[in-house]
C-alpha positions in Angstrom: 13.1 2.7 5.6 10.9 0.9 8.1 11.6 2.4 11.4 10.1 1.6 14.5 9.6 3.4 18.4 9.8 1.7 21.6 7.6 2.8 23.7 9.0 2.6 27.4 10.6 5.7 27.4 8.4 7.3 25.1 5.4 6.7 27.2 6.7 7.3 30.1 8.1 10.7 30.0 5.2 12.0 27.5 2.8 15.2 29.1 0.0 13.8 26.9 -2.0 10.6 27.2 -1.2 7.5 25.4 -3.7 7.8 22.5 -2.1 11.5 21.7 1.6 10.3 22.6 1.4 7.4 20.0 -0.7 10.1 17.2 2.5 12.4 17.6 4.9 9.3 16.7 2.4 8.2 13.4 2.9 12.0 12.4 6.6 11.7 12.4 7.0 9.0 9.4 7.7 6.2 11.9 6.2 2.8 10.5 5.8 0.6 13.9 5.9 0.4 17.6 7.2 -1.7 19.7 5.2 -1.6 22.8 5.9 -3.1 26.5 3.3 -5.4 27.9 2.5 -6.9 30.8 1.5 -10.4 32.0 1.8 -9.8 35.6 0.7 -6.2 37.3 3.4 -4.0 37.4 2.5 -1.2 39.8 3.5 2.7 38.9 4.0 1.7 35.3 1.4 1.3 33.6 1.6 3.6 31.3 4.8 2.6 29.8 4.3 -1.1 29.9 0.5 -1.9 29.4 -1.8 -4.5 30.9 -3.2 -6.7 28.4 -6.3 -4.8 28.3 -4.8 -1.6 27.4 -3.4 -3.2 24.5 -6.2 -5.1 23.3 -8.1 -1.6 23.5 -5.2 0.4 22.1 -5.4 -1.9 19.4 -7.8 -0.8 16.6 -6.6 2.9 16.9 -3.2 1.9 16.4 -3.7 0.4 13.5 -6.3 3.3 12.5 -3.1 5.1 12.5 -1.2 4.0 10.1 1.2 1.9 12.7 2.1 -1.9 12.7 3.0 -3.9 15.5 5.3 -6.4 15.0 7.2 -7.0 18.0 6.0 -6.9 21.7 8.4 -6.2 24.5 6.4 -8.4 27.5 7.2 -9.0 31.4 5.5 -11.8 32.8 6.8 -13.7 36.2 6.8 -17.1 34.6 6.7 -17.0 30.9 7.3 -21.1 30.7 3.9 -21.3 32.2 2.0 -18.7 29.6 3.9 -20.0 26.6 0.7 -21.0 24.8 -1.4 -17.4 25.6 1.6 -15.8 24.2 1.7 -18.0 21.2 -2.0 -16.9 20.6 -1.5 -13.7 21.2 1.2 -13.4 18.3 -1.2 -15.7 16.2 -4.5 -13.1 17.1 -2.7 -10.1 16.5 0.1 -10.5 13.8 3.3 -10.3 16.1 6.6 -11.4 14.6 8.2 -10.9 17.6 8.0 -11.1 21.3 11.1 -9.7 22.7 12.5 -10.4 26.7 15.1 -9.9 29.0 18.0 -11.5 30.2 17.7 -12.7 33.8 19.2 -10.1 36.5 21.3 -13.3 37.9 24.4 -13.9 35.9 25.3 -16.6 37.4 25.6 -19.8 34.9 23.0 -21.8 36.8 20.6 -19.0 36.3 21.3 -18.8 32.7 20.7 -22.2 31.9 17.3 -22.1 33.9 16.3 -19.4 31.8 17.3 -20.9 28.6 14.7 -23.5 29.4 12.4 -21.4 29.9 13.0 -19.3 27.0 13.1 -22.6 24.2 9.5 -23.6 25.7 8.0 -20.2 24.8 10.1 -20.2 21.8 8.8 -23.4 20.6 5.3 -22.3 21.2 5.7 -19.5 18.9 7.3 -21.2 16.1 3.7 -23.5 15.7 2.5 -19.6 14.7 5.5 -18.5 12.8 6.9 -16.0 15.7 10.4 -15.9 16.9 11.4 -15.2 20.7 13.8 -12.5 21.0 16.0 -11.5 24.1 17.2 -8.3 24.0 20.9 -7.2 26.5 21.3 -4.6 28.7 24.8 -3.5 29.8 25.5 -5.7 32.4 25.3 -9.1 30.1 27.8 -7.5 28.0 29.9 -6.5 30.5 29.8 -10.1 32.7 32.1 -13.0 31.2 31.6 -16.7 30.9 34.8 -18.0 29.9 35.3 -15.1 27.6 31.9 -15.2 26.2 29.8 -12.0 26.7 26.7 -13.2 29.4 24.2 -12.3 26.5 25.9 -14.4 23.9 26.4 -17.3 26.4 22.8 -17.3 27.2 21.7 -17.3 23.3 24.6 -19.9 23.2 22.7 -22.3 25.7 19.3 -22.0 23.7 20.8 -23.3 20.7 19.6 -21.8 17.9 15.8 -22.1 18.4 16.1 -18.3 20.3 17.3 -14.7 19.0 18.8 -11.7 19.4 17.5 -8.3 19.9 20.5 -6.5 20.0 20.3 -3.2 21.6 23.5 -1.6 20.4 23.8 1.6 22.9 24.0 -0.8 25.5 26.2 -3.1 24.2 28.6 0.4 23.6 28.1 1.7 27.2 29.6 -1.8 28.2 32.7 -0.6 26.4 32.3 -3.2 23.8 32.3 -2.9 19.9 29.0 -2.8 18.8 29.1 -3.4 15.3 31.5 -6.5 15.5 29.1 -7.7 18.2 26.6 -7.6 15.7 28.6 -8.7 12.9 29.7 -12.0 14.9 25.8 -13.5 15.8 24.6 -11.8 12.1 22.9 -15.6 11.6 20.5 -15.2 15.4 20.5 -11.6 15.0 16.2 -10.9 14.0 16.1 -7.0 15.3 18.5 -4.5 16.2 17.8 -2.0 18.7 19.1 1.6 18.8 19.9 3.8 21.7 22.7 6.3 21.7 25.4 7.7 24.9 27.9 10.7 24.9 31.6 9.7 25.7 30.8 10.7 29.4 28.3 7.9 28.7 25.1 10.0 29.4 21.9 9.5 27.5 21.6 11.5 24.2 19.3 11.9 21.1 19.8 8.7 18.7 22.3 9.9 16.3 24.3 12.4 18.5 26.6 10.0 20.0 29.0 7.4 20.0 27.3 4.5 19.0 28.3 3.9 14.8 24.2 4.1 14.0 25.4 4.0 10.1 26.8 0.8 10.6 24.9 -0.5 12.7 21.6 0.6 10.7 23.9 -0.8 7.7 23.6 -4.0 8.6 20.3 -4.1 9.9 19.3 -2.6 6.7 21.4 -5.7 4.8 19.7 -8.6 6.4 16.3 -6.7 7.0 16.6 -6.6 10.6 13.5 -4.3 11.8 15.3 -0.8 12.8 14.0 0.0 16.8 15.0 3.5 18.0 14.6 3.7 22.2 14.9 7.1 23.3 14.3 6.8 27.3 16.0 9.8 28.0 14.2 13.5 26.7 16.5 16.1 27.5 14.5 18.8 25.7 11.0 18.5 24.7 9.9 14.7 23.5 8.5 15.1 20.3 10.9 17.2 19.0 13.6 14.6 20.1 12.0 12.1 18.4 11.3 13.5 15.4 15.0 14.6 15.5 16.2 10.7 15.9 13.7 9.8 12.6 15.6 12.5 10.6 19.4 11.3 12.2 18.7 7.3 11.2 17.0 8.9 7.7 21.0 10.3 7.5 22.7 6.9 8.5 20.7 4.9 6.2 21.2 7.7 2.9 25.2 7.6 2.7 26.6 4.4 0.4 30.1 4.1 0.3 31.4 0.8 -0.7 32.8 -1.1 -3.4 30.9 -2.4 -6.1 31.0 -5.3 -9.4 29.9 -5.7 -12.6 28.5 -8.6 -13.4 27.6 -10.9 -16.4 25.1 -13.8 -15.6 24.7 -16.7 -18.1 21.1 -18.0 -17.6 21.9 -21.4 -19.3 24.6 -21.9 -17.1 23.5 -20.0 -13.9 27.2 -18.6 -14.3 28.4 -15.7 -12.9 31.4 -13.2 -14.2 32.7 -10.4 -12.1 33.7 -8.3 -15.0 35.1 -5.2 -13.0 35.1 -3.7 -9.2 34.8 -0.6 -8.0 35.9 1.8 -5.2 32.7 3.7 -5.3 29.2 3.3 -6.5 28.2 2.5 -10.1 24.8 1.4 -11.0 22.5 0.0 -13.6 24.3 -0.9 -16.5 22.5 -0.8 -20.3 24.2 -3.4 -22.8 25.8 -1.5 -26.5 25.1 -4.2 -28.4 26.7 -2.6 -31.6 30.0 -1.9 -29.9 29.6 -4.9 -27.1 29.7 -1.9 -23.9 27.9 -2.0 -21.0 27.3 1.4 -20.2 26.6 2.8 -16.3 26.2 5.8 -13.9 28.6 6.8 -11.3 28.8 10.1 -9.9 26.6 11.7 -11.7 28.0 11.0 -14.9 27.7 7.9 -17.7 30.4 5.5 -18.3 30.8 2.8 -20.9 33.0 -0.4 -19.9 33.8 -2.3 -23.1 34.0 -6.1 -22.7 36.8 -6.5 -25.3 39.4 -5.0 -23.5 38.4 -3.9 -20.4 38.9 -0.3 -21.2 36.0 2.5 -19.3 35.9 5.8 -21.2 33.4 8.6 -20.0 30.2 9.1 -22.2 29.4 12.9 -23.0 25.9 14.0 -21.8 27.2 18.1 -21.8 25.3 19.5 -19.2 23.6 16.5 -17.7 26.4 15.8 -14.5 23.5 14.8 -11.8 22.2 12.0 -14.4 20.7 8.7 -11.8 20.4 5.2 -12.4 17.4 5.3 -14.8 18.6 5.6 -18.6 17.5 3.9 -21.6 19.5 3.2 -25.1 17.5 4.1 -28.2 16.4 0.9 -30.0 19.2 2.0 -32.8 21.6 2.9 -30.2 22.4 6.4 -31.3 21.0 8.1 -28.6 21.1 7.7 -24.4 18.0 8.8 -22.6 18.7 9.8 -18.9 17.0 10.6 -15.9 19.2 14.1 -14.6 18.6 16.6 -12.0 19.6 20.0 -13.5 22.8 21.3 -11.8 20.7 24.8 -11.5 17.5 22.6 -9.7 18.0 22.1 -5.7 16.1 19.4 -3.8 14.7 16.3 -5.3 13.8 15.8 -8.5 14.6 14.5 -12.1 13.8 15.2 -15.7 14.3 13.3 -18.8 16.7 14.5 -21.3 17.8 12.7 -24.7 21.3 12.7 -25.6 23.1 11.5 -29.6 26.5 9.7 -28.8 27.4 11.6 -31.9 27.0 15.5 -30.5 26.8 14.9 -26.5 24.0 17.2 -26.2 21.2 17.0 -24.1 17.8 17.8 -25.3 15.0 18.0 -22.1 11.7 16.2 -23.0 9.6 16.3 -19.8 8.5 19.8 -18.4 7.8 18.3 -15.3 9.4 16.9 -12.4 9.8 14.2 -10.9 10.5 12.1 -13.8 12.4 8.9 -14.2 13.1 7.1 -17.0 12.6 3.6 -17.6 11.7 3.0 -21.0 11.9 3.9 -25.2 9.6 2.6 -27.7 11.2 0.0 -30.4 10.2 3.1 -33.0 11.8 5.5 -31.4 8.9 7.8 -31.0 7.7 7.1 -27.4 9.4 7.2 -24.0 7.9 5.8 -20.7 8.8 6.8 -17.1 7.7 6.5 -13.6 6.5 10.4 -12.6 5.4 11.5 -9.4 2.3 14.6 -9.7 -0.2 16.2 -7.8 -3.1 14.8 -8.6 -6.4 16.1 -6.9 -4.4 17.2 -3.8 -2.6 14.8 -3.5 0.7 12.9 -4.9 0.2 10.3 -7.1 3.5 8.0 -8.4 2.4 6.1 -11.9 3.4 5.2 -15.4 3.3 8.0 -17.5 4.3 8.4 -21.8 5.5 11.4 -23.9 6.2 12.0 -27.5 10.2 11.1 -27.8 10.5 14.7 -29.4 8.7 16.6 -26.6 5.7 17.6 -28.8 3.4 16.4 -27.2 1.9 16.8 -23.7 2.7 13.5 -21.1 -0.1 10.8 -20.8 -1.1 9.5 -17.9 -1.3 5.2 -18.3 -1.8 4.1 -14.3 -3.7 5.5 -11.2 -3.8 4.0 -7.5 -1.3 2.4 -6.2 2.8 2.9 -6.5 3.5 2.6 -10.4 7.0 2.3 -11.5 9.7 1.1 -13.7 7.9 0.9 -17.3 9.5 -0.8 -20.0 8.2 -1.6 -23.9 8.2 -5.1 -25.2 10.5 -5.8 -28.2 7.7 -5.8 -30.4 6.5 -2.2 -28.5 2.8 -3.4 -27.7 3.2 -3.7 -24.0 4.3 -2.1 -21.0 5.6 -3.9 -18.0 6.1 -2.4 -15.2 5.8 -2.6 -11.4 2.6 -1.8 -9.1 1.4 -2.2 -5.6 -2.2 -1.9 -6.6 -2.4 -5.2 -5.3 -0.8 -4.7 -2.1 2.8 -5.9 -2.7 4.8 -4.6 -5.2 4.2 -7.1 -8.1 4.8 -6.8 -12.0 2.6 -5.8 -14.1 2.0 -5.4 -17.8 -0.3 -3.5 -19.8 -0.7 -2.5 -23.6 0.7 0.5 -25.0 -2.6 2.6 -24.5 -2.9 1.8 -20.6 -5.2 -0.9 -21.3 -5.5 -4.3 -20.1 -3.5 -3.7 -17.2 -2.9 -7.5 -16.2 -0.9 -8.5 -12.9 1.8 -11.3 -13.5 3.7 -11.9 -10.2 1.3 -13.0 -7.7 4.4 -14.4 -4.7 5.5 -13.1 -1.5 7.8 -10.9 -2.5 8.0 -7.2 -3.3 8.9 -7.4 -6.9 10.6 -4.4 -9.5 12.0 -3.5 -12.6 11.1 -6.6 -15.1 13.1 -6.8 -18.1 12.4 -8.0 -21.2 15.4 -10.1 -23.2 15.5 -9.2 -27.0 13.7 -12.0 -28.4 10.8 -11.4 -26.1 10.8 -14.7 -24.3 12.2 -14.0 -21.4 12.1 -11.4 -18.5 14.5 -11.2 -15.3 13.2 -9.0 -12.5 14.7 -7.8 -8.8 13.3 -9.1 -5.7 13.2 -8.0 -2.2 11.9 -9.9 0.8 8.6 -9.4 2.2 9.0 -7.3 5.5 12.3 -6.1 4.9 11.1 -2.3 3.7 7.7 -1.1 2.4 6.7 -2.1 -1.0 7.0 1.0 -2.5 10.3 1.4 -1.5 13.1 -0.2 -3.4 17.0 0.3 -1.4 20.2 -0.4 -1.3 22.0 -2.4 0.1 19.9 -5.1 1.0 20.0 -9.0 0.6 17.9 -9.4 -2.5 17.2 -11.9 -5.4 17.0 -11.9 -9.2 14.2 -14.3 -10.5 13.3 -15.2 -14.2 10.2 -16.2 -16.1 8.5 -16.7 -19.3 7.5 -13.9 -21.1 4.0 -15.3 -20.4 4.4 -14.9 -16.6 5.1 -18.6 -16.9 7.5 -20.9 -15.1 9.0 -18.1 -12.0 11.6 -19.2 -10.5 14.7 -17.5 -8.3 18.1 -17.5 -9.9 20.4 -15.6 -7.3 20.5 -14.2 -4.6 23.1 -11.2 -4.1 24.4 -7.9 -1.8 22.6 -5.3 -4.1 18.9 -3.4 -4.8 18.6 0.0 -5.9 21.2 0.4 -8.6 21.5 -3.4 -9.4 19.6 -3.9 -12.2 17.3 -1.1 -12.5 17.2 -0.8 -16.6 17.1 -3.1 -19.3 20.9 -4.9 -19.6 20.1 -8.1 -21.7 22.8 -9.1 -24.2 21.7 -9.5 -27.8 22.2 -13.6 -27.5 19.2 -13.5 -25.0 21.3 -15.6 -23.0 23.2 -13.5 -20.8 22.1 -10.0 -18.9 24.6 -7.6 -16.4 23.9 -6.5 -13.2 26.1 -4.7 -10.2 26.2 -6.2 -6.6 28.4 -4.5 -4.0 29.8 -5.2 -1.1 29.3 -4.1 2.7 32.1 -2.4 5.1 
């Protein structure tokens, strides 16, 4: 989750000085900040919305932080006229975003004077590869044009080239619908903004209210809108309500409930077959070659779907009933290996257990936890997983192998970096995998040993879970967009992409993009023709 502060109200009420104030909101987890600046002085408030200097000062430490800045909230008295400074402003210092506000004066003439404006700045910032934003307030929700909320008619009039910042607690105080708002301008929608009002519309702690912050965050999540909390109002102490809004949008964003499809895609064709929907989540499906099932989890538990007739039946794992979306077929198919969280275990966490379709019963192989499965050795001897350990004081997430039988202890392959989603070759001399050693997450492949750990995606994108097809020519892999969560992060519900390449890292090239992420395609789901592969995209609500 990449979630940001805006710093008006945060600044403003804080007892500490702005350095502290903005160390107290890196502690919390948040990723960004979205401070105000001014052009123009702006007596009394300076420290909620900087002068220039403050900001270029502010600057380093920021970043010495651990926060980004990709949006800029600024206040200038004629921004036509300092549309080029802006644009290198965004060019010097990274912003995506410089965010406005609507004009106090509703009035139609005043719109269209600012719509002018706001296209010259907004053209001046697409030479840099920024986007001008303007964000509502209540009162441009609330004011008509010919039926047309004041916001929407203003965004109307700057056709296209400008876009919305949608703060949705405003957009609820007006008495509007704030997710259909959102839903209906989802193609100039770049950011959506998050404050929060009780039903006597009073100010209250992001979450706590009446704004629908899961759907909302939703479909900011889906399209990779940057998430903006704005708490202006501290009813109790600051930094305590803040830290309680990072925990509340943690909430929104951890509940899926929609409908989902299995999928067979035809890479000769580029055809796609919905084989099956579902009212509830299913993920990852493995392909039974021998019996032509593609088997999934839901729930908990493992299911196989036959593509003969249709028919799902329930594969016994005993006691593993918390299994996840990492699970691996043995190279002979008598065996599932599954990633399960003991029912006994609280909290997070997941070992690897081994289960015969012919008893049901699970034998555990790691000792330690976390561990999730994402690969089994063409001999059957070796499995590979993704473990996260304590390593010098300090966790470490890498590729890790252990003897298939438990009998030996686990091997550490990687180190640095996010390592993930390790998977053997047909012919078992490589591992590929996934690593943001090299900033993004990219895949990776090494041999068997850990050695010659070789990088093969080198785009823009944050790259997982790389597949191999049976005859070893071929692997498909998932894709998110750059900017749209952190690279070690892989969610769902999320516009993404499945590309494919040559086994060689040659000829990569996208081949769909889908409503899916985590749970999509996580393990290896090739058919045995090397021509076809399953997948599981779902659908928002």
């Amino acid at each position: 989750m990449i979630l940001g502060a805006q710093l008006f109200g945060v600044c403003y009420n804080s007892p500490l000085n702005t350095e502290e104030t903005l160390k107290k909101i890196a502690g919390m987890g948040y990723n960004f900040i979205e401070p105000c600046v001014a052009l123009d002085p702006i007596p009394g408030l300076e420290k909620a919305i900087w002068p220039v200097d403050v900001f270029e000062s502010l600057y380093p430490k920021i970043k010495e932080m651990g926060l980004d800045i990709i949006s800029v909230h600024f206040f200038a008295q004629n921004l036509a006229a300092r549309a080029n400074y802006i644009r290198d402003f965004c060019k010097q210092y990274g912003i995506r975003f410089i965010v406005v506000k609507t004009p106090q004066d509703m009035s139609i003439l005043s719109l269209q004077k600012a719509s002018i404006e706001y296209m010259t700045v907004a053209d001046a910032l697409a030479e840099v590869g920024a986007k001008l934003l303007i964000h509502n307030e209540s009162g441009d929700i609330e004011t008509k044009i010919g039926g047309t909320s004041a916001y929407e008619y203003l965004l109307d009039l700057c056709q296209g080239r400008v876009y919305a910042q949608v703060d949705v607690g405003w957009v609820h105080y007006a008495g509007e619908d704030e997710v259909a708002l959102l839903k209906r301008n989802q193609y100039r929608v770049a950011a959506v903004h998050y404050k929060d009002f009780s039903d006597e519309k009073k100010a209250v702690v992001v979450g706590k209210g009446g704004v629908n912050i899961k759907a909302c965050f939703a479909f900011a999540r889906a399209y990779g809108f940057p998430h903006i909390v704005d708490q202006d109002v501290f009813s109790g102490d600051l930094f305590e309500e803040m830290q309680e809004v990072y925990q509340n949008m943690g909430m929104a964003g951890s509940t899926r409930n929609q409908k989902s499809f299995l999928n067979v895609m035809d890479i000769e064709t580029g055809e796609v077959k919905v084989l099956a929907s579902f009212d509830k989540v299913i993920e990852a499906p493995n392909w039974l070659k021998k019996t032509d099932e593609l088997v999934f989890n839901s729930e908990g538990l493992i299911y196989a779907y036959s593509m003969q007739t249709g028919e799902i039946r329930k594969v016994e794992t005993g006691d593993c009933v918390r299994c996840n979306n990492d699970h691996v077929l043995a190279a002979d198919e008598s065996a599932i290996a599954v990633s399960n969280t003991p029912v006994m275990k609280t909290g997070w966490g997941s070992y690897v257990y081994i289960i015969p379709f012919e008893t049901g019963v699970p034998r555990q192989i790691t000792p330690k936890s976390p561990s999730f499965l994402h690969g089994w050795s063409p001999d059957g001897k070796t499995l590979a997983y993704c473990a996260f350990r304590e390593i010098n004081g300090k966790r470490e997430v890498d590729v890790y192998t252990i003897a298939a039988d438990g009998s030996e202890e686990e091997v550490r392959l990687t180190g640095g970096g996010f390592n993930d989603g390790p998977e053997y070759s047909p012919d078992g001399e490589y591992i590929w995998y996934n690593s943001t050693n090299s900033g993004l997450m990219q895949i990776w492949r090494m041999k068997k040993d850990g050695s010659e750990q070789t990088q093969i995606t080198k785009n823009e994108k944050n790259n997982w879970f790389a597949h191999i097809s049976p005859d070893g020519k071929k692997a498909v892999y998932l894709a998110y967009h750059k900017g749209h969560l952190s690279p070690a992060e892989h969610l769902p519900d999320m516009q993404v992409e499945l590309w494919l390449m040559e086994s060689d890292g040659s000829n990569q090239h996208r081949i769909l993009s889908f409503f899916g992420g985590q749970g999509s395609i996580n393990v290896n789901s090739w058919a045995a023709d090397s021509k076809r592969f399953a997948f599981v995209s779902y659908e928002m609500e």
